[in-house]
TIVEX-649513 format. One record per residue (C-alpha): chain; x, y, z. Coordinates in nm, 4 decimals, m for minus. Each point is the difference from the previous one (the first is absolute). Layout:
# residues N
+---+----------+----------+----------+
! c !       px !       py !       pz !
+---+----------+----------+----------+
! A !        X !        Y !        Z !
...
+---+----------+----------+----------+
***
This chain:
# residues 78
+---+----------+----------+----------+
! c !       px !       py !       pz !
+---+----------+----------+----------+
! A !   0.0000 !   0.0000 !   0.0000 !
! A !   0.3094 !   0.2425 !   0.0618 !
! A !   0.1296 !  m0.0484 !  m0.3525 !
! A !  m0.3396 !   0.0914 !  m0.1372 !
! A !   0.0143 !   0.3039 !   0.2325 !
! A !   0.3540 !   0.1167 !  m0.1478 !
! A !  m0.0977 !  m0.0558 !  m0.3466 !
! A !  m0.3246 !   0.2048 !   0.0477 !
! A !   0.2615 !   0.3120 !   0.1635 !
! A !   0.2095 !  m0.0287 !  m0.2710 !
! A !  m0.2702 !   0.0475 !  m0.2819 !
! A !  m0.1656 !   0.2395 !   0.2099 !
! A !   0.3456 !   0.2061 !   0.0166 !
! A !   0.0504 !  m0.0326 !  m0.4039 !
! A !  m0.3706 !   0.1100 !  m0.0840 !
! A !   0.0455 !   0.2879 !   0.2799 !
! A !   0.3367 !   0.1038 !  m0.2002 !
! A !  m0.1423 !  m0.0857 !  m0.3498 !
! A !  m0.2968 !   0.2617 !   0.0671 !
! A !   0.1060 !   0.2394 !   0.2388 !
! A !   0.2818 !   0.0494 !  m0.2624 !
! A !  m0.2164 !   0.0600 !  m0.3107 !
! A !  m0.1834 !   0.3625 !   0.1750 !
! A !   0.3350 !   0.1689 !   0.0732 !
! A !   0.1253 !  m0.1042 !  m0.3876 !
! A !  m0.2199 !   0.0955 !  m0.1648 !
! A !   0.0038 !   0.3854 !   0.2615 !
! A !   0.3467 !   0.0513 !  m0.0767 !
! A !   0.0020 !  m0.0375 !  m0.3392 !
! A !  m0.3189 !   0.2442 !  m0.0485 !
! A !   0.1727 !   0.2639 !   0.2508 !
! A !   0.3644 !  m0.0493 !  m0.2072 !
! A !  m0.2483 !   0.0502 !  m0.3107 !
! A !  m0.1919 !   0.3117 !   0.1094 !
! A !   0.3734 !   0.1401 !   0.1326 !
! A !   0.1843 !  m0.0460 !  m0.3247 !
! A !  m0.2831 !   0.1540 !  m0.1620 !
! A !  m0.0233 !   0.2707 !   0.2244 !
! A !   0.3577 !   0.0753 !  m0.0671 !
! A !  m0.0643 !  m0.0226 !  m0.3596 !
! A !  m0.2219 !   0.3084 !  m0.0248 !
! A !   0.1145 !   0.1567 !   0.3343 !
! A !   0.4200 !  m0.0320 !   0.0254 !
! A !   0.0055 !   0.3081 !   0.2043 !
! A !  m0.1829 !  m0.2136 !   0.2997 !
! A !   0.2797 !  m0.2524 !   0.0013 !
! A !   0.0580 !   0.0339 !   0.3705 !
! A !  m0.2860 !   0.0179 !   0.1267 !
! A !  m0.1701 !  m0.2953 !  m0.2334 !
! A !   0.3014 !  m0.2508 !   0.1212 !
! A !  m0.0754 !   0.0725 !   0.3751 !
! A !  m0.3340 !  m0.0535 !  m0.0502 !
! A !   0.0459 !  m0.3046 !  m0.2174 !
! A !   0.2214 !  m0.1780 !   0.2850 !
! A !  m0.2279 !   0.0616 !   0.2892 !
! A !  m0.2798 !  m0.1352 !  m0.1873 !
! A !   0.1865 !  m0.3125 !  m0.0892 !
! A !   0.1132 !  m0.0632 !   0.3287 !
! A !  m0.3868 !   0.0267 !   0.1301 !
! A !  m0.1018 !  m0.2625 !  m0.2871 !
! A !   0.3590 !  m0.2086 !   0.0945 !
! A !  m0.1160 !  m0.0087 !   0.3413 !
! A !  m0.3163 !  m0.2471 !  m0.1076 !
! A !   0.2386 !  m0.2406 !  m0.1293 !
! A !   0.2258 !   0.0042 !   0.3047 !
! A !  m0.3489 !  m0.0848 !   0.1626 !
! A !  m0.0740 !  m0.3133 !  m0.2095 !
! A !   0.3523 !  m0.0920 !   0.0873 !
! A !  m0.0260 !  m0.0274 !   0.3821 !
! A !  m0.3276 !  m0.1908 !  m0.0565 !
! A !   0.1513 !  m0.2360 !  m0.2313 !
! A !   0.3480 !  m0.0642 !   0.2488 !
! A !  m0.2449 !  m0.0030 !   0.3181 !
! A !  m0.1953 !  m0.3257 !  m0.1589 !
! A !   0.3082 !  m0.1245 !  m0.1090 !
! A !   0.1461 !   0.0129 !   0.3801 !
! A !  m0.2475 !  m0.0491 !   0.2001 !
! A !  m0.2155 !  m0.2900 !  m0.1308 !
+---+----------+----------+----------+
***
């Protein structure tokens, strides 16, 4: 019964990874998208665009660093 336990934990942790990878993808590459062309019409808001652009990646990163712990906390401790 503990084997079937583990095995459950472990595709648990991959579907957990799998999805809660998919959101913050598919964020970064629209906010990279919107900043380049941003900086395409604007150049003279260079500065200010890239600050911008990282803080709002690291809010979307953040999500993924979430799906992470879930995924290493049912690998651990089941």
């Amino acid at each position: 019964m503990d084997n079937i336990a583990k095995a459950a934990a472990f595709i648990g942790a991959g579907i957990a990874m799998g999805l809660g990878s998919i959101g913050p993808a598919l964020g970064q590459g629209m906010i990279g998208a919107k900043a380049c062309e941003t900086l395409g019409k604007y150049p003279e808001t260079a500065n200010k665009v890239r600050l911008s652009m990282l803080l709002a990646m690291g809010f979307v990163e953040s999500s993924a660093v979430y799906s992470l712990i879930v995924a290493i906390l049912l690998i651990i401790f089941v």
